[in-house]
DOKEVEX-444566 format. One record per atom (N, C-alpha, C): residue number from 1; residue in three letters; atom name; x, y, z. Coordinates in pm, whole numbers, plus 50000, padded with zeros to 5 digits. Each point is the difference from the previous one (the first is absolute). Layout:
REM residues N
resi->NUM | resn->ALA | name->CA | c1->X | c2->Y | c3->Z $
...
***
This chain:
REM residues 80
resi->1 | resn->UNK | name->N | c1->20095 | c2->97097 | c3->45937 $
resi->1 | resn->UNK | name->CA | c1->50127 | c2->49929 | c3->49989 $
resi->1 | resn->UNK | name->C | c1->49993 | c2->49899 | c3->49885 $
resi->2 | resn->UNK | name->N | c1->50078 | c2->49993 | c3->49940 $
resi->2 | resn->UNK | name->CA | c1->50010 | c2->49878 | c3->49874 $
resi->2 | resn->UNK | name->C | c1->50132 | c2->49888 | c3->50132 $
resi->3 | resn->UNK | name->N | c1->49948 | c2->49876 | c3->49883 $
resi->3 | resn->UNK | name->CA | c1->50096 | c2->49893 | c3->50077 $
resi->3 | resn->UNK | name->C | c1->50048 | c2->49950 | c3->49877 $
resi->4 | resn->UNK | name->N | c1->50186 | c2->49938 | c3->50001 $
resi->4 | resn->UNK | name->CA | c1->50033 | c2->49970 | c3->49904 $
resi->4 | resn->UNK | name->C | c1->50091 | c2->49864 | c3->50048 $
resi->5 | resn->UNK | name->N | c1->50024 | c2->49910 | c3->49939 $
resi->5 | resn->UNK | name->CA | c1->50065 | c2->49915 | c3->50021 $
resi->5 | resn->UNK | name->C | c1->50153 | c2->49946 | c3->49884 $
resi->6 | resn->UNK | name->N | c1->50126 | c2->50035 | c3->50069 $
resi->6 | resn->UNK | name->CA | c1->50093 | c2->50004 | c3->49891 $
resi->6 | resn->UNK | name->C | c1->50082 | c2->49857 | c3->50063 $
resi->7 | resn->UNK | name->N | c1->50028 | c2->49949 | c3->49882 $
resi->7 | resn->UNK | name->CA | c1->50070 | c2->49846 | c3->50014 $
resi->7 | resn->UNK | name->C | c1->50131 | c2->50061 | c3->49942 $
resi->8 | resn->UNK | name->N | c1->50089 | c2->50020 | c3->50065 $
resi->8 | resn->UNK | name->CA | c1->50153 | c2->49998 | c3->49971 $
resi->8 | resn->UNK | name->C | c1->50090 | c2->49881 | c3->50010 $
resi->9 | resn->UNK | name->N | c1->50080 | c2->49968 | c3->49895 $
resi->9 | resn->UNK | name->CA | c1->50082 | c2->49936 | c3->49979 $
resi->9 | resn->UNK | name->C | c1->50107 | c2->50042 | c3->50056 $
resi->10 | resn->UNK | name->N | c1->50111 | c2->49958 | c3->50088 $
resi->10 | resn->UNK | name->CA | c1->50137 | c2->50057 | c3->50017 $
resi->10 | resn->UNK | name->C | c1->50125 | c2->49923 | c3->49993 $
resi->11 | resn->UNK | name->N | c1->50117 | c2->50076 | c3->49991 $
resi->11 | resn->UNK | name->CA | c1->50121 | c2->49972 | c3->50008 $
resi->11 | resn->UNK | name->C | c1->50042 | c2->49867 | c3->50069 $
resi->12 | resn->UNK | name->N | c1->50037 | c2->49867 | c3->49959 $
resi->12 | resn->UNK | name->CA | c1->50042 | c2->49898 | c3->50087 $
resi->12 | resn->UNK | name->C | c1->50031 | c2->50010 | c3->50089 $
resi->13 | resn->UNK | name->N | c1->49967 | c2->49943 | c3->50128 $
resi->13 | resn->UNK | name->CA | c1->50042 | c2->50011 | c3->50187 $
resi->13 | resn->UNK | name->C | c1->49950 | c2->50155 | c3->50047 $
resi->14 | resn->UNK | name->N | c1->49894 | c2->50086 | c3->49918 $
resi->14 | resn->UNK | name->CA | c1->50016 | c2->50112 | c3->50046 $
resi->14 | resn->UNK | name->C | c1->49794 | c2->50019 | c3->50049 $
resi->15 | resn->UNK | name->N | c1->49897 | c2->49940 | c3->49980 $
resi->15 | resn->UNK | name->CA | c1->49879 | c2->49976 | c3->50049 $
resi->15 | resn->UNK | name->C | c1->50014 | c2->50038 | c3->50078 $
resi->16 | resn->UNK | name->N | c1->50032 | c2->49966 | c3->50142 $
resi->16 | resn->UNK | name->CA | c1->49991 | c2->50028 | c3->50133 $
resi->16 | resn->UNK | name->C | c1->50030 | c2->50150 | c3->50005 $
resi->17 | resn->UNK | name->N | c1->50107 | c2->50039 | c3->49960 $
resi->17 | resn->UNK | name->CA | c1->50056 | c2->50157 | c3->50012 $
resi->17 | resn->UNK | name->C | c1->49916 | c2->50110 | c3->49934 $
resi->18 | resn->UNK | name->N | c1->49929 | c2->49949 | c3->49884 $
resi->18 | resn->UNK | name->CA | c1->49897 | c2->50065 | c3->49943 $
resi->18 | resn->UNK | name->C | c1->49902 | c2->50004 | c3->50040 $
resi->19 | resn->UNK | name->N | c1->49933 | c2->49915 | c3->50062 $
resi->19 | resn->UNK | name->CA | c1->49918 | c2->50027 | c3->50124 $
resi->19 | resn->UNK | name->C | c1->50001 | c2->50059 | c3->50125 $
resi->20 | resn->UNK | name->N | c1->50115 | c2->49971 | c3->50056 $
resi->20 | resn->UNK | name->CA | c1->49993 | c2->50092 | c3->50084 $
resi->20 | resn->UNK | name->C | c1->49970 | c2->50148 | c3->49993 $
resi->21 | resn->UNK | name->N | c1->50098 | c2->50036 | c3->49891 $
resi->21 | resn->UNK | name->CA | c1->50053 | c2->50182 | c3->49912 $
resi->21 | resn->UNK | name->C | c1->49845 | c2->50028 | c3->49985 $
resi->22 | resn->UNK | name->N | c1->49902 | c2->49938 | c3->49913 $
resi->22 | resn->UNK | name->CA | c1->49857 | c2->50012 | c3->49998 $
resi->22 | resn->UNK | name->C | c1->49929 | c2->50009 | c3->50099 $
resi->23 | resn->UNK | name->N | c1->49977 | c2->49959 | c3->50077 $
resi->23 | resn->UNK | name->CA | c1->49943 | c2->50010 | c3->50157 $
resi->23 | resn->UNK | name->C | c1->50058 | c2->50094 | c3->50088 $
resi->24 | resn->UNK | name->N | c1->50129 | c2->50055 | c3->50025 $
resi->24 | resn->UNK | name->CA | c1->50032 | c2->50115 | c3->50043 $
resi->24 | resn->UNK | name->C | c1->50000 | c2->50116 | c3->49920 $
resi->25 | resn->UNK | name->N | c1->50043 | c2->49978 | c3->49880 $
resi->25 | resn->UNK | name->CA | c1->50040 | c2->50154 | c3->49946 $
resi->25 | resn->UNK | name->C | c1->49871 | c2->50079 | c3->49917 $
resi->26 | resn->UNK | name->N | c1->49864 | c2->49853 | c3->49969 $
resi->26 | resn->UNK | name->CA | c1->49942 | c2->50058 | c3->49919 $
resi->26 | resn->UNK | name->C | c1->49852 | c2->50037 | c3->50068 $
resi->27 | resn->UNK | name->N | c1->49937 | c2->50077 | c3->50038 $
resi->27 | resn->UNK | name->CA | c1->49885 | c2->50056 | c3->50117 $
resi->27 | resn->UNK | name->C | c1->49889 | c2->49952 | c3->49928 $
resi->28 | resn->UNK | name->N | c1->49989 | c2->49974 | c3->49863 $
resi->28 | resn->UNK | name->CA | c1->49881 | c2->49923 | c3->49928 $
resi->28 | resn->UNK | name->C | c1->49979 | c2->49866 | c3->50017 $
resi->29 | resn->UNK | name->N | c1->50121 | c2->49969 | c3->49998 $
resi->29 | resn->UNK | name->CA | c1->50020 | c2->49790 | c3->50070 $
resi->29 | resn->UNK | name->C | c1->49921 | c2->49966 | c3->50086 $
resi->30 | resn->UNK | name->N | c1->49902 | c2->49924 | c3->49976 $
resi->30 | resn->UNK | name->CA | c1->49914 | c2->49956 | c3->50131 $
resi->30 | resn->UNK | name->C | c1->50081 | c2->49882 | c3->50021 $
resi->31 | resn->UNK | name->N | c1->49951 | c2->49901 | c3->49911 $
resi->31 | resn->UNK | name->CA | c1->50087 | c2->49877 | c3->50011 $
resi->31 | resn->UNK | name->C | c1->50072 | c2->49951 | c3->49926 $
resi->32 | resn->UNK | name->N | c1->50077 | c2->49911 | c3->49965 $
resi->32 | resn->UNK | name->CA | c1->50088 | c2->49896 | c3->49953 $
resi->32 | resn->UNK | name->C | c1->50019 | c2->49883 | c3->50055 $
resi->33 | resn->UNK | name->N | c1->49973 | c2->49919 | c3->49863 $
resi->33 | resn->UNK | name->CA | c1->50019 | c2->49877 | c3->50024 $
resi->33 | resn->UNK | name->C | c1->50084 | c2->49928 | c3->49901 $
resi->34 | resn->UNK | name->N | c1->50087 | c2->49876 | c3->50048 $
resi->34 | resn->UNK | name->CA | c1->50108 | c2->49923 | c3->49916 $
resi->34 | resn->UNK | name->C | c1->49884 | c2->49924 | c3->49934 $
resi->35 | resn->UNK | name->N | c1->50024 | c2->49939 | c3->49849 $
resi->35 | resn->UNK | name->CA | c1->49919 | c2->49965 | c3->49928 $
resi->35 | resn->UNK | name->C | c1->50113 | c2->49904 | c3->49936 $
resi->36 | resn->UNK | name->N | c1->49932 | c2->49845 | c3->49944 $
resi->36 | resn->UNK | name->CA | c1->50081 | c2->49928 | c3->49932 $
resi->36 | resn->UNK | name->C | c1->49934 | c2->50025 | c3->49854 $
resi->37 | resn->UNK | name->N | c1->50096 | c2->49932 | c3->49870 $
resi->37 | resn->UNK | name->CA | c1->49953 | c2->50060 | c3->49922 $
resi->37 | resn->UNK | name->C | c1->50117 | c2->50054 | c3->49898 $
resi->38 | resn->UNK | name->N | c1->49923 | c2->50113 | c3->49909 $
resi->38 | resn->UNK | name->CA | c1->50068 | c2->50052 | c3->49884 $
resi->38 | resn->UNK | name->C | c1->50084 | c2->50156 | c3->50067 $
resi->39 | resn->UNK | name->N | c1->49878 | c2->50033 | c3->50106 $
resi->39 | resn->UNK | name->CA | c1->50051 | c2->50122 | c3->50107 $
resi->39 | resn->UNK | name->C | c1->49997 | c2->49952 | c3->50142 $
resi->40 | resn->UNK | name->N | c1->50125 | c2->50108 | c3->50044 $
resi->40 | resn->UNK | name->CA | c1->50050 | c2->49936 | c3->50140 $
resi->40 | resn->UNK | name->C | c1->49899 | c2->50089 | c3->50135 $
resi->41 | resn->UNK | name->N | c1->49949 | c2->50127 | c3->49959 $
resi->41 | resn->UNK | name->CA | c1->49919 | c2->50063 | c3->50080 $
resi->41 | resn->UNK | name->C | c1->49864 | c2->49996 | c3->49956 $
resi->42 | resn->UNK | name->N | c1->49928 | c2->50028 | c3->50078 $
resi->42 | resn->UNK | name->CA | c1->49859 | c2->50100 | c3->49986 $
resi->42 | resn->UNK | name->C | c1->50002 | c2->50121 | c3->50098 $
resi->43 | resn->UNK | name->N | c1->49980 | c2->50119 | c3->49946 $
resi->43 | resn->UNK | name->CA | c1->49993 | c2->50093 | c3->50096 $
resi->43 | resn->UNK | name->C | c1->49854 | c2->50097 | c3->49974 $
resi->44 | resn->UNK | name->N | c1->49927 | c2->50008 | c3->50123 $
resi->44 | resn->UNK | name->CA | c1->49858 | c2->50069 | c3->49981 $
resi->44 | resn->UNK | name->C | c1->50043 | c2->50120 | c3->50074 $
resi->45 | resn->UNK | name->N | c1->49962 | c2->50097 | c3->49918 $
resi->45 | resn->UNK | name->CA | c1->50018 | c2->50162 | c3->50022 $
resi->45 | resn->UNK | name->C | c1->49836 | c2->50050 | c3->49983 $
resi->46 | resn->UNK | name->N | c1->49999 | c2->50099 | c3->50086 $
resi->46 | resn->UNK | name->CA | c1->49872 | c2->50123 | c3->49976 $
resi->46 | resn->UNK | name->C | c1->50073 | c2->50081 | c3->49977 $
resi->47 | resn->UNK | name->N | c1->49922 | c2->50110 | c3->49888 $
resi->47 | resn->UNK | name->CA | c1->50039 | c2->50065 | c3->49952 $
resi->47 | resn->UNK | name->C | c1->49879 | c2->50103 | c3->50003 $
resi->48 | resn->UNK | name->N | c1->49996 | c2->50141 | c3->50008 $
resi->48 | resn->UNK | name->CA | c1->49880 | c2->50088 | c3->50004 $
resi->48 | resn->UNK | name->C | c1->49991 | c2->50023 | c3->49852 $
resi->49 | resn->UNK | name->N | c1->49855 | c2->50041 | c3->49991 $
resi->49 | resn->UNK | name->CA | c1->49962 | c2->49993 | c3->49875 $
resi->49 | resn->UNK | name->C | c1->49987 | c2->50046 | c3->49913 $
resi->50 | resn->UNK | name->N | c1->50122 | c2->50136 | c3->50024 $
resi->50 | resn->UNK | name->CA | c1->50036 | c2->50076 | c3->49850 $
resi->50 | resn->UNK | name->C | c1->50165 | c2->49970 | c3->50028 $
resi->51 | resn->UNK | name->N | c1->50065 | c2->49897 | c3->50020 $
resi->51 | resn->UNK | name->CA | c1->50118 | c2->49946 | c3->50012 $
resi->51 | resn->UNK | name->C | c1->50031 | c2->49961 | c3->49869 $
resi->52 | resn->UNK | name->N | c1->50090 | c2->50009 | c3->49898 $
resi->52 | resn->UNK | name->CA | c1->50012 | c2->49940 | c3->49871 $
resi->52 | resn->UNK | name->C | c1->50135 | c2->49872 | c3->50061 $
resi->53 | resn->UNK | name->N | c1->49929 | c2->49876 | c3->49934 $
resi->53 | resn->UNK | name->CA | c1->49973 | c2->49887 | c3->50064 $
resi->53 | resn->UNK | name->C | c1->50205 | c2->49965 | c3->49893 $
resi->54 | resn->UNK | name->N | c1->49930 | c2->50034 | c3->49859 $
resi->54 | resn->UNK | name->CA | c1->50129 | c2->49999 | c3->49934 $
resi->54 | resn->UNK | name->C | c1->50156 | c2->50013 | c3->50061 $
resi->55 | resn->UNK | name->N | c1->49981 | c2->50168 | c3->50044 $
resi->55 | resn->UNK | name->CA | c1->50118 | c2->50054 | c3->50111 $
resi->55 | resn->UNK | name->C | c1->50087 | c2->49952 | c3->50093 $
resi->56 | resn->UNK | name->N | c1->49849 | c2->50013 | c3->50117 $
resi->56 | resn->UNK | name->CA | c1->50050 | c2->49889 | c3->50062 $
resi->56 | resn->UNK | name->C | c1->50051 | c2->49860 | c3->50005 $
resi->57 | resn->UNK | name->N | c1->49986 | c2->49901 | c3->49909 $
resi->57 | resn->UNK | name->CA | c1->50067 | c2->49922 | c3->49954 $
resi->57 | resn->UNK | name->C | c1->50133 | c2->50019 | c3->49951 $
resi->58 | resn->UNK | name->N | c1->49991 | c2->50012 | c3->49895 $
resi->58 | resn->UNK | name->CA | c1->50170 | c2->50062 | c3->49944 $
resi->58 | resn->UNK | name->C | c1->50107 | c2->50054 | c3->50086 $
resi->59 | resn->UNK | name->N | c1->49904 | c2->50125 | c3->50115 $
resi->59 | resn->UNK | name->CA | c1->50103 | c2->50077 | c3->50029 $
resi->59 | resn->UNK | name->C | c1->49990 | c2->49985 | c3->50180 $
resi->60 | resn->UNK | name->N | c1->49943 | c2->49901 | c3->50022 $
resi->60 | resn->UNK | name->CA | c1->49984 | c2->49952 | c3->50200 $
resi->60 | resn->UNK | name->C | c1->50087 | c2->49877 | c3->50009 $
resi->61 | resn->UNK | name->N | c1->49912 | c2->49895 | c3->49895 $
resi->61 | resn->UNK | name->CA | c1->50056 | c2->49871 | c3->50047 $
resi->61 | resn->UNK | name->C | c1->50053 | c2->49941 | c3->49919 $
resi->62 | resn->UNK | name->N | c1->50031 | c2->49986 | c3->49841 $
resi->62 | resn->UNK | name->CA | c1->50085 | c2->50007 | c3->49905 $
resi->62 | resn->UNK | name->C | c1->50186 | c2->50005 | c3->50052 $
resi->63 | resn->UNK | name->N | c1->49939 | c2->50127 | c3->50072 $
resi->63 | resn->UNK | name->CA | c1->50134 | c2->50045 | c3->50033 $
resi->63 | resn->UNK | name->C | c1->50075 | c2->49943 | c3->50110 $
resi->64 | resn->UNK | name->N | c1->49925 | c2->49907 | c3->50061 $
resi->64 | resn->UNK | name->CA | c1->50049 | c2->49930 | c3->50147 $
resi->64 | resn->UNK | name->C | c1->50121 | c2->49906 | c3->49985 $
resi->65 | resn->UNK | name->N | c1->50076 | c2->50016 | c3->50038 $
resi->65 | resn->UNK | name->CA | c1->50110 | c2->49957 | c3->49944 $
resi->65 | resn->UNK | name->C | c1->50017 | c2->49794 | c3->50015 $
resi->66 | resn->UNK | name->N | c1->50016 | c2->49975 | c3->49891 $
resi->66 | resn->UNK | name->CA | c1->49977 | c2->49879 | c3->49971 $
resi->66 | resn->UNK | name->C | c1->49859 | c2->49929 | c3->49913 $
resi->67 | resn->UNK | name->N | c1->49964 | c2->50081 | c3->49975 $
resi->67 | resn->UNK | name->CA | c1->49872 | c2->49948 | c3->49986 $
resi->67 | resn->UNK | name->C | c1->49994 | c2->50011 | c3->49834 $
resi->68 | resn->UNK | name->N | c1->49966 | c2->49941 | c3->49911 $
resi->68 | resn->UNK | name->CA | c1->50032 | c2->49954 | c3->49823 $
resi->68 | resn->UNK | name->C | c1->49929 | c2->50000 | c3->49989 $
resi->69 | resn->UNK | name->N | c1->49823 | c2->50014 | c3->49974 $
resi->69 | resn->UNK | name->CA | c1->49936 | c2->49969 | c3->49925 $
resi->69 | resn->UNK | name->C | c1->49874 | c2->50039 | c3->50112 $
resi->70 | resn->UNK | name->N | c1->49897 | c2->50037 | c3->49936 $
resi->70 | resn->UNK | name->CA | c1->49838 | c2->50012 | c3->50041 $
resi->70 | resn->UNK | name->C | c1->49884 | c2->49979 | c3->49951 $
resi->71 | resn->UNK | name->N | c1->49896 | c2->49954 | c3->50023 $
resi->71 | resn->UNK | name->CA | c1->49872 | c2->49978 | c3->49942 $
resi->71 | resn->UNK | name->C | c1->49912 | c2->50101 | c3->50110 $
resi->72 | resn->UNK | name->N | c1->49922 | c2->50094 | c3->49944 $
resi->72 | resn->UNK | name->CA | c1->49885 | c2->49977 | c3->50093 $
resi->72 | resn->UNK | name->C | c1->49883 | c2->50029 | c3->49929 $
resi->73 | resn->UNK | name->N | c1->49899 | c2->49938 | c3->50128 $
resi->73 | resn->UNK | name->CA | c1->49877 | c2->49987 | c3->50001 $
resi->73 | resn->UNK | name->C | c1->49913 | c2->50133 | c3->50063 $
resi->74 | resn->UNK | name->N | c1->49923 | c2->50054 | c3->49921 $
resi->74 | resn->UNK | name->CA | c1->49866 | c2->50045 | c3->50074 $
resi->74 | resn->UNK | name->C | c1->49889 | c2->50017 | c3->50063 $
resi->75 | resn->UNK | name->N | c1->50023 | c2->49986 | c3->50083 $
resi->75 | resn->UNK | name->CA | c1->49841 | c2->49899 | c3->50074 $
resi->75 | resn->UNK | name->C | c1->49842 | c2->50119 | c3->49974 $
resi->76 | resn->UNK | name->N | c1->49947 | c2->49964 | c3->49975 $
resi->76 | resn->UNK | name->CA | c1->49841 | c2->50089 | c3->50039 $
resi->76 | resn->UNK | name->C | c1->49912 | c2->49988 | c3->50101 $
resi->77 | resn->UNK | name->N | c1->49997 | c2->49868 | c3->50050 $
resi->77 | resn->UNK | name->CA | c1->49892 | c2->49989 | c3->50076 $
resi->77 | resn->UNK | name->C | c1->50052 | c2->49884 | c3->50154 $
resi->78 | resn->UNK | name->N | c1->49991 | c2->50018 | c3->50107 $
resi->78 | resn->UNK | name->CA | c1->50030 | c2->49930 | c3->50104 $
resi->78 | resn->UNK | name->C | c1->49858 | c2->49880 | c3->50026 $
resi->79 | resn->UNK | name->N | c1->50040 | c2->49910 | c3->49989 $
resi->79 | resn->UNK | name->CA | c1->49862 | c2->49900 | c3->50035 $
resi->79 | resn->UNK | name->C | c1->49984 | c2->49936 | c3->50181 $
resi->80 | resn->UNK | name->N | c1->49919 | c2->50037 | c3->50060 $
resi->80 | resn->UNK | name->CA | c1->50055 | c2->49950 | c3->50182 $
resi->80 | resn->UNK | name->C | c1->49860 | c2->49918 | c3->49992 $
***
């Protein structure tokens, strides 16, 4: 599994609704969290590991309605 972490920016008054839409509609969503800041989410997805990470971005959560803008991160290594 790869783990990725995407900070989305969204639509004014619309955070909450984009979170939710992410947590139900998307089966990779582990979590989400509201974030203060330049972005209004963080969302951590697994993803299996011939998943093109690109794709899914653009064409999963890009597309969630409300949501303007994304950064993400790649993680490599889990530290416990």
């Amino acid at each position: 599994m790869q783990t990725i972490f995407i900070m989305v920016k969204c639509e004014l008054g619309k955070a909450y609704d984009v979170a939710d839409e992410a947590v139900q509609a998307v089966e990779q969503v582990s979590e989400v969290y509201s974030t203060s800041g330049e972005y209004d989410l963080l969302i951590k997805c697994y993803l299996p590991e011939a998943a093109d990470i690109g794709h899914f971005v653009t064409e999963t959560v890009q597309t969630l309605p409300g949501v303007k803008d994304t950064f993400t991160i790649i993680a490599f290594k889990a530290f416990t």
